[in-house]
Each structure stands twice: as C-alpha cells, then as structure tokens.
N, C-alpha and C positions, 0 to 999 in steps of 0.2 A: 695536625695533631691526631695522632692514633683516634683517642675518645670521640670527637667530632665524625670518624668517619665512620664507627660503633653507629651514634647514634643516630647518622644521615640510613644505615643499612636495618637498624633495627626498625626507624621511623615508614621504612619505604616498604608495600603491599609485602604480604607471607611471599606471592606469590613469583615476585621478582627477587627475593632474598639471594634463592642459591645464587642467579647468575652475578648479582651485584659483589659477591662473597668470590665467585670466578675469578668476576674481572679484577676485583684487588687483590688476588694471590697473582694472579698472570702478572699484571702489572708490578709489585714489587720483586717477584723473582727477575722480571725481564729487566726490572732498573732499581738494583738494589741500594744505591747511594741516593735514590729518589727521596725528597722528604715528602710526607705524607699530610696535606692539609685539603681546608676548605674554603673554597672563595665561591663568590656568588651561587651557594649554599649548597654547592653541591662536592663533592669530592675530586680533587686533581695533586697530580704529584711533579714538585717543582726540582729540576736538575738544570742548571746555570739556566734559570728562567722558567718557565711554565712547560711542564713537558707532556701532560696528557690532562684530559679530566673525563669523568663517567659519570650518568647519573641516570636515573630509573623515568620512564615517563609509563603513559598510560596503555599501551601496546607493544613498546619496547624500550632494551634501555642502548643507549646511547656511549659513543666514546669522540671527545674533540680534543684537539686536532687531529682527523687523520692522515693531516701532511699530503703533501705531494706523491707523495708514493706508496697509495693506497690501492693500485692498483688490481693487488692479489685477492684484495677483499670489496672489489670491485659490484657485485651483487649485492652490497650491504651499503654503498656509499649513496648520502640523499645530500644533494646541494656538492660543496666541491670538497668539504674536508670533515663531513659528519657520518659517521658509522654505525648505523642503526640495527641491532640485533635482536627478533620478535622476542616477546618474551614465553618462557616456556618450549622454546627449542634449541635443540644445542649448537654453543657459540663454538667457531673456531679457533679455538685455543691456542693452538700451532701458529697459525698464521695472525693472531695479534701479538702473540710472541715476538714474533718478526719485526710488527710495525714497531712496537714499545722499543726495541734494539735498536731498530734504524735510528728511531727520535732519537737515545739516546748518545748514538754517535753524532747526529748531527749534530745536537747541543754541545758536543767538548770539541767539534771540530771550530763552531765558532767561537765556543770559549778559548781555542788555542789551547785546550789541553790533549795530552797524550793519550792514547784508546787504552 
C-alpha cells in the first residue's frame, strides 16, 4: 500500500530520505506491475511472489533479494543476496535498474508467463 511506504520513508532519518525516494522510483519504473507493500515493516514490491524489498538502516540502506546475479553490483553485495548502499553517496541507479528487470523476468518465467 502506497501510504504505508509514505510513511515507512517519511518515519526514516531526513538524512536517508532522498535515497529511500531513489530506490522507490527505480524500483517501480523498473517493475511497473509491482504492487507496492509492507511486510516485516519495512517496504518490498510483490510481482508473482516477493520481488524485491529496501529499507533504511543506520549507515546504509539496503535492497533484498539481490538474487544470484548480483554480480555487476558486486562492491555493494554483504553476505550472498544483500545490497548495501552507504548512505549519503550516490547509489547506482543504472545498474539496480538491471537487477529489479532481471527479478522481474525471473518471476514470469517461473510463473509461466510471457515477457
């Protein structure tokens, strides 16, 4: 729900706003059928199943799943599938474009739907 992720972006530091405001423009341009909600309190967007989620922490903010082939954003990946981007410097835009794209073909290829 839109308002829920309003108010997960307005609740979280001035100082993480913009990027938080980023990553949910990237993210809905790059998967526009996404619906837009909140589970375990933080923001994720579900396309035939959970397709990404982001949230704010206290040095940076984060994107899960970064899937298997995370590899282009490799400098940013901690543990095997989390994406950690400092806060206060510029996130690569470009290349989360990509991953949110990949996810989303992956999800219709397993859902058996057409690209």
């Amino acid at each position: 729900m839109k308002g829920d992720v309003d108010a997960y972006i307005a609740a979280a530091p001035i100082a993480v706003q913009p990027q938080l405001r980023q990553l949910r423009t990237t993210i809905r341009r790059a998967a526009p059928k996404a619906v837009e909600k909140v589970s375990y309190g933080i923001p994720f967007y579900e396309y035939h199943g959970r397709l990404i989620y982001f949230a704010a922490f206290k040095k940076h903010v984060g994107i899960y799943p970064a899937g298997d082939d995370a590899e282009e954003l490799k400098e940013y990946l901690s543990g095997r599938s989390t994406l950690r981007f400092p806060i206060g410097q510029p996130m690569p835009l470009v290349r989360i474009t990509r991953l949110v794209k990949r996810r989303v073909k992956e999800k219709e290829a397993k859902a058996g739907k057409p690209r």
